[in-house]
Structures are given as structure tokens and as C-alpha cells.
N, CA, C and O atoms as CSV, one atom per row, in Angstrom:
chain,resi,resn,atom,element,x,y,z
A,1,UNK,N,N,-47.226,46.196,-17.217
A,1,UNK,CA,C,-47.310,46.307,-18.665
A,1,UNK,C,C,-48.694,46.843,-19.020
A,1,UNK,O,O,-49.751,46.475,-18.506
A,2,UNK,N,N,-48.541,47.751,-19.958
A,2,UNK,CA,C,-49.931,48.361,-20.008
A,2,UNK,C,C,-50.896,47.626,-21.088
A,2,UNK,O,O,-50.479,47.265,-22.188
A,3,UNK,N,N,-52.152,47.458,-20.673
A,3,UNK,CA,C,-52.955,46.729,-21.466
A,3,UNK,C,C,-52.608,46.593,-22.825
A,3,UNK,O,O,-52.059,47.594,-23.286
A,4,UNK,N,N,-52.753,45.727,-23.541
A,4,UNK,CA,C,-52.601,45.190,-24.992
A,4,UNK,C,C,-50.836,45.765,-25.720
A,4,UNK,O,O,-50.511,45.898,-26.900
A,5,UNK,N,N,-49.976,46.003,-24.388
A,5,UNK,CA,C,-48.325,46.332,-25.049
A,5,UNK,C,C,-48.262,45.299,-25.556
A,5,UNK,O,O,-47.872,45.525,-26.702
A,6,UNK,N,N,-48.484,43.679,-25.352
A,6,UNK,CA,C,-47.750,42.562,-25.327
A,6,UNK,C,C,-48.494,42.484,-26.772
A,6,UNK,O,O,-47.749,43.035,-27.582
A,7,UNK,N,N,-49.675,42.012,-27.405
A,7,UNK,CA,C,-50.070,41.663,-28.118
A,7,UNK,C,C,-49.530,42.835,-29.046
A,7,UNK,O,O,-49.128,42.312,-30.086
A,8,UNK,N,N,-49.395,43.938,-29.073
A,8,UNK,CA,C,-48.711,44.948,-30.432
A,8,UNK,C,C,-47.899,44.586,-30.897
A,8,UNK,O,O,-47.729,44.870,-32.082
A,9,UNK,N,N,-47.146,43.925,-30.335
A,9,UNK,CA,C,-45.646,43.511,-30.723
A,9,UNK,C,C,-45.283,41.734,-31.595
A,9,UNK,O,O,-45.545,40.675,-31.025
A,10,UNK,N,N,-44.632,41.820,-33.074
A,10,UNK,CA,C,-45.079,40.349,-33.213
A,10,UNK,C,C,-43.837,40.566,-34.275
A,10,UNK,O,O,-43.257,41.529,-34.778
A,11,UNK,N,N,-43.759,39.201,-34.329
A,11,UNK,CA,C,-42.377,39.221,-35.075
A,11,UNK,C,C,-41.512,40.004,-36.094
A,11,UNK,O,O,-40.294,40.167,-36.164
A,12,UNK,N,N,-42.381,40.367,-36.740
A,12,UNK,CA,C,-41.838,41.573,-37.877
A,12,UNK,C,C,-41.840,42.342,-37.313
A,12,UNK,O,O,-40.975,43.046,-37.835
A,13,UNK,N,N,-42.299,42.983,-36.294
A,13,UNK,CA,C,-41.921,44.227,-35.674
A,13,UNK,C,C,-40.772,44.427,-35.033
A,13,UNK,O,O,-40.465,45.573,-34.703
A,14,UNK,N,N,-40.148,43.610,-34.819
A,14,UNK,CA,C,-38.975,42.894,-33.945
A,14,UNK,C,C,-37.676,43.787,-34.288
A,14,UNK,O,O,-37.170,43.476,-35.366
A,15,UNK,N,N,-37.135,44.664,-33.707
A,15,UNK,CA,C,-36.311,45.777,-34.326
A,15,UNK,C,C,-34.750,44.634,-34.644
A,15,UNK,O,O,-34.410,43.533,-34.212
A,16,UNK,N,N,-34.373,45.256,-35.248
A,16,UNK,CA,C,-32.824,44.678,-35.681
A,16,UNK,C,C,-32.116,45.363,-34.832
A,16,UNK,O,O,-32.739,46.378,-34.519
A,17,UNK,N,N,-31.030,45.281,-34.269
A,17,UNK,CA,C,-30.182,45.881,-33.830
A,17,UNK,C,C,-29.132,46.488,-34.668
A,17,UNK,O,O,-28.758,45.787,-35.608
A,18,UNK,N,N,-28.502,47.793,-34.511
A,18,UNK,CA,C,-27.967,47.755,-35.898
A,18,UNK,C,C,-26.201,47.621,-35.954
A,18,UNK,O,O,-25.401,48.053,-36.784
A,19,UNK,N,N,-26.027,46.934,-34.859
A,19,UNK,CA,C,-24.363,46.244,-35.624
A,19,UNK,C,C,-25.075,44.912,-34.386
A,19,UNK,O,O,-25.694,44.912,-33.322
A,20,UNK,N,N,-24.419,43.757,-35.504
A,20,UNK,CA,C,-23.682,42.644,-34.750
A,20,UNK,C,C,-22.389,42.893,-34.871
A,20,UNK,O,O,-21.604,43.339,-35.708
A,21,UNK,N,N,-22.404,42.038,-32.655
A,21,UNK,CA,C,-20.304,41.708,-33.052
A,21,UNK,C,C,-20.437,40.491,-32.650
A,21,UNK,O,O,-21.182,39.928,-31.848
A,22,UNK,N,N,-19.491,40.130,-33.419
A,22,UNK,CA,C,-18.876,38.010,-33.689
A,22,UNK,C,C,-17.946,37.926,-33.224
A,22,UNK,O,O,-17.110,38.601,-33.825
A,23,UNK,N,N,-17.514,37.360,-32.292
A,23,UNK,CA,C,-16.522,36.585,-31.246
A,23,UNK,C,C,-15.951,35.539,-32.128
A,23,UNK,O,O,-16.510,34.488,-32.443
A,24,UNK,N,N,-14.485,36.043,-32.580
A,24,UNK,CA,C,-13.673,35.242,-33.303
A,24,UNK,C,C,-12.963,34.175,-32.330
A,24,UNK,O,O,-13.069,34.038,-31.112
A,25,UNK,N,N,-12.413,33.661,-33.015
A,25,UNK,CA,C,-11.750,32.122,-32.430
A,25,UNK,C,C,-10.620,32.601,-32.126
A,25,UNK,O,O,-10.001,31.775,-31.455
A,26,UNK,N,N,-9.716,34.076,-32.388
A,26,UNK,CA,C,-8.307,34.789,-31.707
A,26,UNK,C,C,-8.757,35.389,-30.181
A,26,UNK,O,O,-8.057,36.096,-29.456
A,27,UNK,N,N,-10.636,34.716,-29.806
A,27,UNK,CA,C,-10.796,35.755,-28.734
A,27,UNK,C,C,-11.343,37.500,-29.447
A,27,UNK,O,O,-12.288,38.121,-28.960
A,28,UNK,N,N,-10.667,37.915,-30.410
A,28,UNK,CA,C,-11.368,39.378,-30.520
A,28,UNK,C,C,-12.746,39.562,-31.210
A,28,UNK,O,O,-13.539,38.712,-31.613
A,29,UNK,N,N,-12.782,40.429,-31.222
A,29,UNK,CA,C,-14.282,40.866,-31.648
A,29,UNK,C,C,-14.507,41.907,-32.747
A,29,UNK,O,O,-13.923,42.990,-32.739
A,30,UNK,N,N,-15.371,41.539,-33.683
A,30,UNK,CA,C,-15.915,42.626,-34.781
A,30,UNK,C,C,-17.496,43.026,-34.648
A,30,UNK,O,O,-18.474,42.407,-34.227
A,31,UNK,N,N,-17.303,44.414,-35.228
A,31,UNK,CA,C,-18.613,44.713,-34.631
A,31,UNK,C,C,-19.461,44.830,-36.755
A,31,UNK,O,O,-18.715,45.090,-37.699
A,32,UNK,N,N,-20.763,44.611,-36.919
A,32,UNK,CA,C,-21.105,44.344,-38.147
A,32,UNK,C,C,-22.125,45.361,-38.618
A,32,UNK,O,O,-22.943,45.567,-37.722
A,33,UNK,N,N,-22.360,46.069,-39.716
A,33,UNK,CA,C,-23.175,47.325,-39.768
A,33,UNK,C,C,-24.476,46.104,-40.135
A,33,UNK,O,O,-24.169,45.111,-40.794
A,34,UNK,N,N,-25.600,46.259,-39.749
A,34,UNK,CA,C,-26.587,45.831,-39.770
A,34,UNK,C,C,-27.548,46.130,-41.548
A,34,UNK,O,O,-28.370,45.487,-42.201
A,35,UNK,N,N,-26.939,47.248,-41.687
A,35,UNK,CA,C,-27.860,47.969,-43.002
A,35,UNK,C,C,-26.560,47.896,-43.671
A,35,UNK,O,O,-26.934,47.423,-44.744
A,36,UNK,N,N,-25.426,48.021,-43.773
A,36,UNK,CA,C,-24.393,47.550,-44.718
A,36,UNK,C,C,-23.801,46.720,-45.179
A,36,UNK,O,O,-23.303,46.465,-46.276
A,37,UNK,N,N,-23.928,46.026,-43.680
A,37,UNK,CA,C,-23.084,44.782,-43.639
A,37,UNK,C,C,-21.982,45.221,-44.104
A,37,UNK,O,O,-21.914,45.232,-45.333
A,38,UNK,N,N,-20.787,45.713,-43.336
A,38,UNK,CA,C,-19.571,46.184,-43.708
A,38,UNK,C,C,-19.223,45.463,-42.021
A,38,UNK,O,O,-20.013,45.283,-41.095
A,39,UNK,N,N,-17.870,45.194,-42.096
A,39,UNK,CA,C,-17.288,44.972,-40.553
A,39,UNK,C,C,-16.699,46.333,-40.880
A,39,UNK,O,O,-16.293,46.852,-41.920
A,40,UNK,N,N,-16.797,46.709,-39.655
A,40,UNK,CA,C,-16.227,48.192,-39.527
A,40,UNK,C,C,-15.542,48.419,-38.775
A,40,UNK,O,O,-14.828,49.421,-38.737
A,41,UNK,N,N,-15.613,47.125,-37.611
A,41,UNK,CA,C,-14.235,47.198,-36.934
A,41,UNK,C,C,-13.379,46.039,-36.429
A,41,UNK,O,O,-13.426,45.022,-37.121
A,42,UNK,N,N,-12.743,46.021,-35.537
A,42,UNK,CA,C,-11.608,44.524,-35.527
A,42,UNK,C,C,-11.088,44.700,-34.285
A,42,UNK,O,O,-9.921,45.035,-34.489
A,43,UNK,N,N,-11.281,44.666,-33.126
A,43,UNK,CA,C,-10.687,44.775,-31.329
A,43,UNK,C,C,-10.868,43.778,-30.946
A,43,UNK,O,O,-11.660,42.893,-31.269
A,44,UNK,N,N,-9.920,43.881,-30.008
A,44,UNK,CA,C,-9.738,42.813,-28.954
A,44,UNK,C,C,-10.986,42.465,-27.253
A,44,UNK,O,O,-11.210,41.513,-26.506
A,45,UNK,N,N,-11.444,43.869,-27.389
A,45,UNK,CA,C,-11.991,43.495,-26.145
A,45,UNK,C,C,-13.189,44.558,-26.796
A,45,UNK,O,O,-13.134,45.672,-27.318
A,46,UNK,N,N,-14.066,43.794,-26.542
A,46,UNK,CA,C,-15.660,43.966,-27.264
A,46,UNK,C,C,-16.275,45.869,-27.217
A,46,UNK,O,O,-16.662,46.689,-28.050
A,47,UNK,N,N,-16.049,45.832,-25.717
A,47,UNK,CA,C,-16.541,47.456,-25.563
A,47,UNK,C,C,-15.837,48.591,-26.271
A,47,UNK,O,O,-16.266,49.745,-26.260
A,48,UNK,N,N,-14.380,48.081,-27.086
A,48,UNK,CA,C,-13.610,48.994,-27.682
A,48,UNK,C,C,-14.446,49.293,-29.420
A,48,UNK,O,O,-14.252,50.162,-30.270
A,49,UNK,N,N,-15.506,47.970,-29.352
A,49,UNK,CA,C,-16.153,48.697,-30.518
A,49,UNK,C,C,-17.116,49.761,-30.719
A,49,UNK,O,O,-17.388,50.231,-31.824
A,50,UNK,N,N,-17.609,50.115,-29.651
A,50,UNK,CA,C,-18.339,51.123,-29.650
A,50,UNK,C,C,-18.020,52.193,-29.900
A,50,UNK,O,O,-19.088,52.750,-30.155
A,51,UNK,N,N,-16.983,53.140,-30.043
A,51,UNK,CA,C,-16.240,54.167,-30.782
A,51,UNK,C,C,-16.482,53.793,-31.959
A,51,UNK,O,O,-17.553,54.238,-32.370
A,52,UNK,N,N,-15.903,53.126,-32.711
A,52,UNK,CA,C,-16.254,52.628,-34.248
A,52,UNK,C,C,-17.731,52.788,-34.315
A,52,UNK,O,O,-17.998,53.770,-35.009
A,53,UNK,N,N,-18.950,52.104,-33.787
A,53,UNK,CA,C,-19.862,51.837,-33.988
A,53,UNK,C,C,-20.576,53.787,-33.681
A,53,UNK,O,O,-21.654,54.358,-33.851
A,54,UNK,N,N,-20.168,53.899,-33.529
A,54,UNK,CA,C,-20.833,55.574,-32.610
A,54,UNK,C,C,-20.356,56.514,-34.201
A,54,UNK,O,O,-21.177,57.343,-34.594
A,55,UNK,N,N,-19.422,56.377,-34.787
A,55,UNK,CA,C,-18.895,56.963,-35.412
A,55,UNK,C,C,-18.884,56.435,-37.575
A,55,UNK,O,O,-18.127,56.911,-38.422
A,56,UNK,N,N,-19.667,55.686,-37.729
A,56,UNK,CA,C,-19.723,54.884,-38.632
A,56,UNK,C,C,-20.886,55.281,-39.339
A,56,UNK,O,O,-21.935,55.064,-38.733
A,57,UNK,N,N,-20.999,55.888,-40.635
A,57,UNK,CA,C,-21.604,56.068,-41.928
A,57,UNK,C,C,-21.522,55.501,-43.159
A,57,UNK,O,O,-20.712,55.819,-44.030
A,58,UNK,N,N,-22.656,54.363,-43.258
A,58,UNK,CA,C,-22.845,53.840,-44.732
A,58,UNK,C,C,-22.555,54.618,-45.352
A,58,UNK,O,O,-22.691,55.834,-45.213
A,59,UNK,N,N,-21.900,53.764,-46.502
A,59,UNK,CA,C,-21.636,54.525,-47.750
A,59,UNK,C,C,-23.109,54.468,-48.893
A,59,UNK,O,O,-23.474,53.411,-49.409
A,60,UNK,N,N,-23.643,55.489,-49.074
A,60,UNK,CA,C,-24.524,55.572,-50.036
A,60,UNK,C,C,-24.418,54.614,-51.156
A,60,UNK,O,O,-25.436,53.985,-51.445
A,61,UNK,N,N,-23.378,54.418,-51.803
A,61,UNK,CA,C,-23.173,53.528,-53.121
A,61,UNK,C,C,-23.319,52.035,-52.808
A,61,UNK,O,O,-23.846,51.169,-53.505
A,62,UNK,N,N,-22.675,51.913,-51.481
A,62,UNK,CA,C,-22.605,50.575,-51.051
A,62,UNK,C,C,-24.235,50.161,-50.922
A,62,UNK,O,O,-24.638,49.112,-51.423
A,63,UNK,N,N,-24.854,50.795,-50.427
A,63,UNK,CA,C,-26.173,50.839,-50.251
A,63,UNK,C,C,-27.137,50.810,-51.300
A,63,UNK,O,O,-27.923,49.886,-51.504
A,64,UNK,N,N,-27.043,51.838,-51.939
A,64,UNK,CA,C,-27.239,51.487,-53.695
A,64,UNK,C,C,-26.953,50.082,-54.202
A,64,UNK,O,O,-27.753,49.161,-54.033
A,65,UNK,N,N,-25.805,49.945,-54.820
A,65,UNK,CA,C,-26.176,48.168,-54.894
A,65,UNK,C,C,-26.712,46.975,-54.065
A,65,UNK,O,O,-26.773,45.802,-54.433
A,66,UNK,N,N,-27.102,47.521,-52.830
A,66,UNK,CA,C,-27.957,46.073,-52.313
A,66,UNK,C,C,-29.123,46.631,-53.053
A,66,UNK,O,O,-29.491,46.042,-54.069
A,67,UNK,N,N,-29.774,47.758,-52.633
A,67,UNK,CA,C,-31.272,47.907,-53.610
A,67,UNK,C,C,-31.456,47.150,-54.697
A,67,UNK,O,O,-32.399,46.401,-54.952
A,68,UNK,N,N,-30.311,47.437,-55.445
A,68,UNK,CA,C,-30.180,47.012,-56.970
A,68,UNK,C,C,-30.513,45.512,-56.701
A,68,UNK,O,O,-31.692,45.183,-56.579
A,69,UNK,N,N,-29.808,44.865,-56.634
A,69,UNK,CA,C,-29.355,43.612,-56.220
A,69,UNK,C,C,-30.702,42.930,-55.821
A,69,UNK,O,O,-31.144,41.883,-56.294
A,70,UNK,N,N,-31.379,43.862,-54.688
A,70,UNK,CA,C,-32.716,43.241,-53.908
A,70,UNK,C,C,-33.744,43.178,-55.298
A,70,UNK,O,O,-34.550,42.259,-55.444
A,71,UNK,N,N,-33.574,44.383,-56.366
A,71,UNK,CA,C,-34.636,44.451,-57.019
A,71,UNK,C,C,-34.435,43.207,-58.325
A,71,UNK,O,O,-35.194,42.419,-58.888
A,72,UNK,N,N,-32.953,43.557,-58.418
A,72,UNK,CA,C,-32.595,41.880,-59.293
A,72,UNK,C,C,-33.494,40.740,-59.020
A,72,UNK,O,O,-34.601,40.553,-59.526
A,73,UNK,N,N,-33.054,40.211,-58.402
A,73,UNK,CA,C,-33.486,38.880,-57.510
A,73,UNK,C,C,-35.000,38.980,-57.045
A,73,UNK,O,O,-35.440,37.980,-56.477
A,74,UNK,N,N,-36.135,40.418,-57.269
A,74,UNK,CA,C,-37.438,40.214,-56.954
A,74,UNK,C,C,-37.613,39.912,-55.639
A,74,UNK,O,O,-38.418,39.029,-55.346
A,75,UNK,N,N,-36.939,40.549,-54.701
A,75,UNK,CA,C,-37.227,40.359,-53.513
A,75,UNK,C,C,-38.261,41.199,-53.060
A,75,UNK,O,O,-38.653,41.121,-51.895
């Protein structure tokens, strides 16, 4: 590790990943847009979300009202 990598790095820097997938109680799996928060998809066996996930564009509007929303609330 090259001198001072470790110390650059600190919690807020901490990248998001940008889908979670949640392991439902049927066994299948959804994968979650990270910046939309939309489920975008619904399979049975986890690696089948990655097509969905490879292929998936926020919707601008949808996106638009979280701003809104964030600026509501004074976040």
C-alpha cells in the first residue's frame, strides 16, 4: 500500500455502490438503483440482474423530485 493510501480514505469518501440487491424471503432477488431508488428488477437467481442493472437509466423527473423534496426538508 503506498504511503498515506490508507489515511486518504475516511468515511464520507466511502463510494456507494450503485444498485443494492435484497434477497427476498421467495429466495429471489431485486436489484435497487442507488441514485433512484427504483427496483428495476425482480429474478430468481441474483447474477440474472446484471442485464437489468447494465442497461438501466434514471428517469430525469424521478430525480427531479428527490432534489425538490431534499430542498423541502433543508437537507
Amino acid at each position: 500500500m503506498p504511503d498515506g493510501e490508507y489515511h486518504s480514505r475516511t468515511m464520507s469518501q466511502r463510494k456507494i455502490p450503485p444498485f443494492a440487491h435484497r434477497h427476498n424471503p421467495d429466495g429471489s432477488w431485486d436489484t435497487i438503483c442507488s441514485l433512484c431508488v427504483l427496483t428495476v428488477a425482480h429474478e430468481k437467481i441474483e447474477s440474472d440482474l446484471i442485464p437489468h442493472e447494465l442497461t438501466h437509466t434514471c428517469d430525469p423527473a424521478r430525480l427531479d423530485r428527490f432534489a425538490q423534496e431534499l430542498v423541502r426538508k433543508d437537507w
